[in-house]
N, C-alpha and C positions, 0 to 999 in steps of 0.2 A: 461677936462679929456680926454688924450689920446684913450681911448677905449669906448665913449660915443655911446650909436645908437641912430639915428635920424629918421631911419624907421626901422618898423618889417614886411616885409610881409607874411602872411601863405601860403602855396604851400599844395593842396591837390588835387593827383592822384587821379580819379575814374573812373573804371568803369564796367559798370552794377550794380551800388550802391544806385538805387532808395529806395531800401527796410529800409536800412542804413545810409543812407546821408544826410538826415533830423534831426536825433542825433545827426549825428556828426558837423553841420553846427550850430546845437543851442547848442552845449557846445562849439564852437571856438568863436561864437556869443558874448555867458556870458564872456568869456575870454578874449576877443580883449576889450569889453566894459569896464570892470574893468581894463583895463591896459590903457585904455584911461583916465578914473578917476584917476589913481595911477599916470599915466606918460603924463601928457598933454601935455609935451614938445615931446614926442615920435607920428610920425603917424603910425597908425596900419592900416593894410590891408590884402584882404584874394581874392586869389583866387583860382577858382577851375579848373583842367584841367579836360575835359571829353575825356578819349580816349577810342573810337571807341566804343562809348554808341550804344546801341540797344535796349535801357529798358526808362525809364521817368526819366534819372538822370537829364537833361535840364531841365526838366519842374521844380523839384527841386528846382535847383540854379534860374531859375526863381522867383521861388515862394517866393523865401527867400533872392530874389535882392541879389544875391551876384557874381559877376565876374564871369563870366565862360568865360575857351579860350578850345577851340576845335581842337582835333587832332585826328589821322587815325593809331597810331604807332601800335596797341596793345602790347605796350612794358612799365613798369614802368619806367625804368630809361630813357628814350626819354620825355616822359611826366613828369615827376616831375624835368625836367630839361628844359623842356618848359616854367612850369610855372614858374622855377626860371630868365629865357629869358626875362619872361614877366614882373618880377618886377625889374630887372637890370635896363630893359627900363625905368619904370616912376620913379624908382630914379634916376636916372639920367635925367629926360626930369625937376625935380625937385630940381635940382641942389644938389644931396645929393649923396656923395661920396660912392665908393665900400668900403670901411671901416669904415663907417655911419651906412653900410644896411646891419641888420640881418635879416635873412632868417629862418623863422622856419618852418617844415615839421610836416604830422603826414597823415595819410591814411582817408578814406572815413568810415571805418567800426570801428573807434574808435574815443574817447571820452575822451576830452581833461578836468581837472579841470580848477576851475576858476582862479587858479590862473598861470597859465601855461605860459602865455606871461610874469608877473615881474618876474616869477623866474628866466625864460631864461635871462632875463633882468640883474637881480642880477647877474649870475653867468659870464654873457659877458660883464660887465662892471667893475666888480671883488669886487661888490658888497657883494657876498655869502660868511655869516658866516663859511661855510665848506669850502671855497678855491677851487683850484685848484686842481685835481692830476698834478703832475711833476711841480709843478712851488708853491712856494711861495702862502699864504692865501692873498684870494681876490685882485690876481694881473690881473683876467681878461681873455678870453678865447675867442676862436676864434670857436672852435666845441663844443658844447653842448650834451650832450647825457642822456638821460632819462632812465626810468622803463617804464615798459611794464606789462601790467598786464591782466589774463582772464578775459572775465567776466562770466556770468553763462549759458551760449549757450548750451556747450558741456555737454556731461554726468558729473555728480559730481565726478567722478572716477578720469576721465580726470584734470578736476580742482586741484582737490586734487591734484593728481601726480605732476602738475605741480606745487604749491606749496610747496611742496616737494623737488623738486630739486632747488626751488631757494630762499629758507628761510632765507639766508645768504645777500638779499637783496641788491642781484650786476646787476650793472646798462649793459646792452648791448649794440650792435647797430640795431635800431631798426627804420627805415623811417617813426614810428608812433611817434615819439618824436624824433628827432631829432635839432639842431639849428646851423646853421655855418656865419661866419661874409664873408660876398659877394668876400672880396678882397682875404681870403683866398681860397673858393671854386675856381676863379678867376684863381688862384695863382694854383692851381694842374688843369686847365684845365677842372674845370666839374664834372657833372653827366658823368659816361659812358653809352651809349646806352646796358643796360642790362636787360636782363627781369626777371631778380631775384637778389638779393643783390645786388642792385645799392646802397645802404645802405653802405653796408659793403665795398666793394670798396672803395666809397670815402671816408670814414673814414680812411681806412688803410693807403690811398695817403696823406690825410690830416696831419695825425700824424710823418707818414714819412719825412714830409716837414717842420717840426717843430711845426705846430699849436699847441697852447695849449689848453689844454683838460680843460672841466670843468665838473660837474656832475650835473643834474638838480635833485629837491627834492621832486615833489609830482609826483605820477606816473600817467600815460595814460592808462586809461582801453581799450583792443579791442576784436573785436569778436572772442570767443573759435569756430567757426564754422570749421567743419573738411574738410570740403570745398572749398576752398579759390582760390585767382586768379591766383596764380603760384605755380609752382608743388616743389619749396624748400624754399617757404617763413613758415610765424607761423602757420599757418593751417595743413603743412604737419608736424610740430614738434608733435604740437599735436595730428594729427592722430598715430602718433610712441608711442602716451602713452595712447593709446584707448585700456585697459586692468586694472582692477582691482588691487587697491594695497595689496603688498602680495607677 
């Protein structure tokens, strides 16, 4: 199969996410695990980058044995491009091709379902029943892109509103779900060193360059917290709908 992956590694930015990062490491947990039982011909892996932590996110990724690589950027797009550095590396020191290795992302403060690694799985090997947008059913995909969903942090106003405006059930770009095949990213060059929609960027590169697009099906819950780590990521959307519907 032309578009087979042979590794998945998860890439998760964090930082100051002591409070959060314990959810979100035992829902990629359940996740990675079932897709080992689903895919045992697939290696899964998960690391976490900590940039420029000052809170117990180490002690965390300690605590829950899981990868951590350490960085000073205070920028997302430097670190979640880090950790994608970091899993290039061992598929490759594993002799497993940039076109082998999908790479799927999703943030510290959300919460992946179980079944989140075969879907990515399904729809980049063009496995998925719903196909592709711009390309032919189940020919395979190179950037994934998921749902995004609140969970119940913020005022019920807030929630509300935002289901509201997206009840029509369209997928975004969203660094809390996202999935792209190694040779693609590769292929445009990267993360850009961004401290807000590093996201959206490379997607936009991506698609520009031809990659084909696929839609993943179960969504990512994350924090409605109106407080967030960058001043034009989801935190500051929802702070714009901190007002009663009406």
């Amino acid at each position: 199969m032309p578009d087979a992956v042979t590794v998945v590694h998860v890439v998760v930015p964090a930082r100051d996410e002591a409070a959060l990062l314990p959810g979100c490491l035992r829902s990629v947990a359940r996740a990675l695990e079932h897709g080992r039982r689903v895919r045992p011909d697939v290696t899964a892996r998960l690391t976490v980058v900590l940039d420029a932590c000052v809170d117990e996110s180490a002690t965390v990724c300690r605590e829950h044995g899981v990868d951590a690589l350490e960085v000073s950027a205070g920028n997302v797009g430097v670190a979640r491009a880090a950790g994608v550095a970091h899993a290039a590396a061992l598929a490759a020191a594993h002799g497993v091709t940039a076109e082998q290795t999908w790479i799927l992302c999703t943030d510290a403060d959300s919460l992946v379902p179980v079944d989140w690694v075969t879907d990515q799985l399904e729809v980049a090997e063009g496995g998925s029943e719903g196909g592709s947008e711009g390309g032919s059913e189940g020919e395979g995909a190179d950037v994934v892109l998921g749902r995004v969903e609140p969970d119940d942090t913020a005022p019920p106003e807030v929630v509300a509103r935002w289901h509201v405006l997206h009840d029509d059930g369209r997928v975004g770009v969203h660094g809390a779900h996202l999935g792209f095949r190694l040779s693609a990213y590769d292929a445009v060059g990267g993360l850009a060193p961004l401290a807000e929609r590093e996201d959206l960027d490379l997607v936009r590169r991506l698609l520009a360059a031809g990659a084909r697009y696929g839609a993943a099906r179960a969504p990512v819950t994350t924090s409605s917290r109106l407080d967030g780590r960058t001043p034009g990521g989801f935190a500051a959307f929802l702070t714009g709908l901190d007002h009663p519907l009406g």
